[in-house]
DOKOL-564138 format. One line per field, with one value per residue (C-alpha): x, y, z; residue in one letter; chain; residue number from 1. Coordinates in pm, 1 decimal. Layout:
u = X; ...
v = Y; ...
w = Z; ...
residu = A; ...
chaine = A; ...
num = NUM; ...
//
This chain:
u = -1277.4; -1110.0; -757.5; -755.8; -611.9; -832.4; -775.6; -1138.8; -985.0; -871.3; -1213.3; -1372.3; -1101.3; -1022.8; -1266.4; -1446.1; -1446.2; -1720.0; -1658.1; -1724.4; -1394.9; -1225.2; -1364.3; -1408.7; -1187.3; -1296.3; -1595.0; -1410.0; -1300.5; -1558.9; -1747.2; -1444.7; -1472.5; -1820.7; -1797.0; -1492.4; -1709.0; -2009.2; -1804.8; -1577.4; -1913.2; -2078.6; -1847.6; -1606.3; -1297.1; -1035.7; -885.8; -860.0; -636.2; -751.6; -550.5; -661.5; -466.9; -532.7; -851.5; -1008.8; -1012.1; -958.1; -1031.1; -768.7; -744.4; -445.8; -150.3; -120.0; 189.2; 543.4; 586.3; 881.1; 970.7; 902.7; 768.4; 408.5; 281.3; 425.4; 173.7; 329.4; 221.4; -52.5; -165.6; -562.4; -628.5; -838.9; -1087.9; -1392.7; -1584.5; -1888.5; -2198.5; -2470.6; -2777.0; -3074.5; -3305.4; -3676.5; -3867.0; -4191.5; -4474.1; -4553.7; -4879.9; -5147.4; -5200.3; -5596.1; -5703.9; -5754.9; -6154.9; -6340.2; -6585.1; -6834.8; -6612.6; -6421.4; -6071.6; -5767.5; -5627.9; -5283.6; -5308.6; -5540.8; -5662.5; -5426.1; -5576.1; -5763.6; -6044.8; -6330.6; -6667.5; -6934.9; -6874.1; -7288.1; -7552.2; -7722.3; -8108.9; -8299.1; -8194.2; -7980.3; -7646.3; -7414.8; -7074.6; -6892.3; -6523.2; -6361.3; -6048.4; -6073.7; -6088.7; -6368.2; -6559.8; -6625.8; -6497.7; -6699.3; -6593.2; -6823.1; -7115.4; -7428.7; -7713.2; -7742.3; -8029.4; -7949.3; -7675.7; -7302.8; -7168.1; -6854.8; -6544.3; -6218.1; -5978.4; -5684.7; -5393.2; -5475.1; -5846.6; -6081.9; -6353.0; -6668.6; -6898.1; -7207.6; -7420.8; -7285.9; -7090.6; -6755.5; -6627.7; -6352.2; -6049.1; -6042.1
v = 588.7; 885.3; 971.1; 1102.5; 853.6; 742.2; 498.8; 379.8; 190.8; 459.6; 689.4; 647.0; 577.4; 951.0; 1040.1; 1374.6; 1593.7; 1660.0; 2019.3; 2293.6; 2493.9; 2219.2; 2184.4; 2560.8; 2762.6; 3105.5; 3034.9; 3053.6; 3352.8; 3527.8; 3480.7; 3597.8; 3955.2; 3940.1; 3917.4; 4129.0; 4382.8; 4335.4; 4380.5; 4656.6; 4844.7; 4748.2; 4701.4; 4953.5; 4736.0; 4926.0; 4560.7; 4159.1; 3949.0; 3587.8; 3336.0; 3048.4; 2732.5; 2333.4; 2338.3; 2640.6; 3031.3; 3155.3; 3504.0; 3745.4; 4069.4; 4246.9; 4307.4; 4684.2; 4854.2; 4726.4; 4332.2; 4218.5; 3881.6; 3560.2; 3881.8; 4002.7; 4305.7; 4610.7; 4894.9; 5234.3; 5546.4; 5740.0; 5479.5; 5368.0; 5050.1; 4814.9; 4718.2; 4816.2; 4942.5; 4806.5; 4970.4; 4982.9; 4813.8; 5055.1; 5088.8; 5046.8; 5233.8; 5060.1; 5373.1; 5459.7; 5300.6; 5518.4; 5441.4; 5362.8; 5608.6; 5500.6; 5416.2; 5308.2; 5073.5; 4947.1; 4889.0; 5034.1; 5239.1; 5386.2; 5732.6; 5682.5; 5331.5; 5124.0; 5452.8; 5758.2; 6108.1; 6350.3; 6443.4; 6176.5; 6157.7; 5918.1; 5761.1; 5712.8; 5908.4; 5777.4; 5779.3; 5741.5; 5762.8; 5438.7; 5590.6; 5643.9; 5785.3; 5854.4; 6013.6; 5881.6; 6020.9; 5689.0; 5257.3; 5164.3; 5462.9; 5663.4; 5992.2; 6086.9; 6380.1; 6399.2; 6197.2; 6207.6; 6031.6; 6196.2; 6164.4; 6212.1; 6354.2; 6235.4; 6293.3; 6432.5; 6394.9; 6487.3; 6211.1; 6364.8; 6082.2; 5912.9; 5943.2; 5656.1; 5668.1; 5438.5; 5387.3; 5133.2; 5154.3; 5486.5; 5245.0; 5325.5; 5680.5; 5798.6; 6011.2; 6355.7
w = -4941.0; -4815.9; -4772.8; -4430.0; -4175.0; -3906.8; -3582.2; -3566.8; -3256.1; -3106.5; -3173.0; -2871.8; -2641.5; -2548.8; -2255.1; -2316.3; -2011.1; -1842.8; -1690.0; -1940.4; -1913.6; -2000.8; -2338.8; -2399.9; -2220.5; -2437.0; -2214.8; -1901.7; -2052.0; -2124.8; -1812.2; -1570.8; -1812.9; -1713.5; -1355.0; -1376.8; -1511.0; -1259.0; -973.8; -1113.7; -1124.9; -896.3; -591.6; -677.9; -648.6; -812.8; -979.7; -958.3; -1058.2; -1227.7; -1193.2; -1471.4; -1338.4; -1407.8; -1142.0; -1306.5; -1279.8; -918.6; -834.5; -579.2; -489.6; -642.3; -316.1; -296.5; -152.8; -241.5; -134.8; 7.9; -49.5; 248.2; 443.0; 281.5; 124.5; 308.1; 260.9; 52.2; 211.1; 48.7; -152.1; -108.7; -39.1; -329.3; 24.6; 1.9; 286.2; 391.3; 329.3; 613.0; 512.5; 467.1; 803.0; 757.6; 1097.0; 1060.4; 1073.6; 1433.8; 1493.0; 1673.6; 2016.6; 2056.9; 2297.2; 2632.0; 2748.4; 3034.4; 3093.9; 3397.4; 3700.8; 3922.2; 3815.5; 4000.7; 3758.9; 3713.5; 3779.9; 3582.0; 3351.9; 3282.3; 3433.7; 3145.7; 3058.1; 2916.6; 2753.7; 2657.3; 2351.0; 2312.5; 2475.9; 2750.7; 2832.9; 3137.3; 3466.7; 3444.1; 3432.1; 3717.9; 3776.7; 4084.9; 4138.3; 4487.7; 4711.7; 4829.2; 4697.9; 4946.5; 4823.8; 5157.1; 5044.6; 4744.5; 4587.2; 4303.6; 4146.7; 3893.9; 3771.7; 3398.6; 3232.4; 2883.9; 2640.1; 2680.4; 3050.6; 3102.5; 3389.5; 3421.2; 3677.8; 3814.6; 3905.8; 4290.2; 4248.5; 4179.8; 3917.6; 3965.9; 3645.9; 3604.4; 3305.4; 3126.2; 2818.9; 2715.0; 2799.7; 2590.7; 2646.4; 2501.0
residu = X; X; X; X; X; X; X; X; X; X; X; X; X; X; X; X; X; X; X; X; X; X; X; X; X; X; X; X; X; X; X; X; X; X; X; X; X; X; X; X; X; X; X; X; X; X; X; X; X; X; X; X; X; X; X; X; X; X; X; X; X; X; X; X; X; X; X; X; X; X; X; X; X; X; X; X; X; X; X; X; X; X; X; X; X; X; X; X; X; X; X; X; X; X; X; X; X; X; X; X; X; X; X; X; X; X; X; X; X; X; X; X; X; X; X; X; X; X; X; X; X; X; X; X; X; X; X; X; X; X; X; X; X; X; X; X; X; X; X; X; X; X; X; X; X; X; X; X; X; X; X; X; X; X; X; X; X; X; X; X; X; X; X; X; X; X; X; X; X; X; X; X; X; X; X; X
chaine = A; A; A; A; A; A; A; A; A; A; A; A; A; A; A; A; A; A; A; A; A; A; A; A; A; A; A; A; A; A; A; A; A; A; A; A; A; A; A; A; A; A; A; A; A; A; A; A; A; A; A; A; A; A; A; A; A; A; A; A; A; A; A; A; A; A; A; A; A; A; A; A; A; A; A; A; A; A; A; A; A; A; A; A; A; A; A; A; A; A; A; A; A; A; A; A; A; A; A; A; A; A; A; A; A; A; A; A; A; A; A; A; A; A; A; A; A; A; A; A; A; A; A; A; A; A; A; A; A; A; A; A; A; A; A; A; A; A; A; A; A; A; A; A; A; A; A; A; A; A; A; A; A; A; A; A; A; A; A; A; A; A; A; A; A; A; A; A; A; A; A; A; A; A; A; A
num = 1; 2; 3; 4; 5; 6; 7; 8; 9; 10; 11; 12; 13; 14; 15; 16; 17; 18; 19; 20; 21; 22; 23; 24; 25; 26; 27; 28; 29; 30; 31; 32; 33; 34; 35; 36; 37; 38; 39; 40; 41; 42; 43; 44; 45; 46; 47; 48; 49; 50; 51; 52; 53; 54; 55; 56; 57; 58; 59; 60; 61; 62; 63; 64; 65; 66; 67; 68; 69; 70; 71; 72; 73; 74; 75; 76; 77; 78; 79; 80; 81; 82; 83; 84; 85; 86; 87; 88; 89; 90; 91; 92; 93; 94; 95; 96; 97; 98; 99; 100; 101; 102; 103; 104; 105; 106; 107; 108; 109; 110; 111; 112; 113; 114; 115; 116; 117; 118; 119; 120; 121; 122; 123; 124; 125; 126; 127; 128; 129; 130; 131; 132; 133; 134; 135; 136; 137; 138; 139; 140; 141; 142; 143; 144; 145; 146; 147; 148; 149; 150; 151; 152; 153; 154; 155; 156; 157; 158; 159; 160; 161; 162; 163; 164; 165; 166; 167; 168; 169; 170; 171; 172; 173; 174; 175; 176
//
């Protein structure tokens, strides 16, 4: 038997406490020093004060400048505040994507309008005589100001803004 008195009815009567710092407060310790640390280095705040009270450790900014008491913290001249300033988040410009270059197809186009002016080309070459092209002043087509019927390679035309460009069977032209 051993000589160390015991209340084995009292043993398990004590409640053990669920909530970590309240068994091992070194641990609460410890961790404020860590975050201390982190945001000492990381944030640049000059100090913080931790309070440890009965509901655990609470973290506040230190008052700078003299305080006055029932009035505040009155701010000392010269003296930099512990505030850090916010950073502005880094901007990301996406890449500019390349505008596709505009083309034409079969139909009937206003320059300015439905297809910028410039100067454009058959993407393909075209054979036989089935290829037309027409440049109007005009939308009904009565004032033709110049037209062809190529018969092979990759036709040509340059559109200046306010005329109209007819094309059947030529493909896709391409701006230059």
């Amino acid at each position: 038997m051993s000589n160390l008195p015991h209340d084995w009815d009292n043993a398990r009567t004590q409640p053990v406490s669920p909530h970590p710092s309240k068994r091992h407060p070194v641990v609460v310790y410890v961790i404020a020093a860590v975050v201390l640390v982190a945001l000492c280095s990381l944030g640049g705040i000059a100090a913080i004060a931790v309070n440890l009270g009965d509901d655990g450790p609470k973290a506040k900014a230190p008052a700078v400048g003299n305080t006055v008491p029932d009035k505040g913290v009155r701010p000392t001249p010269n003296v930099p505040t512990a505030t850090p300033s916010p950073s502005p988040a880094p901007t990301v410009k996406p890449s500019p994507t390349p505008k596709p270059k505009p083309t034409i197809t079969d139909g009937v186009w206003q320059v300015g309008e439905d297809i910028p002016a410039g100067t454009y080309r058959a993407a393909e070459n075209v054979s036989g005589m089935s290829c037309y092209w027409a440049k109007y002043a005009d939308s009904e087509g009565n004032n033709i100001l110049s037209n062809d019927l190529p018969s092979g390679g990759r036709p040509q035309v340059t559109l200046k803004k306010g005329q109209w460009f007819n094309t059947e069977r030529c493909g896709t032209w391409v701006r230059k």
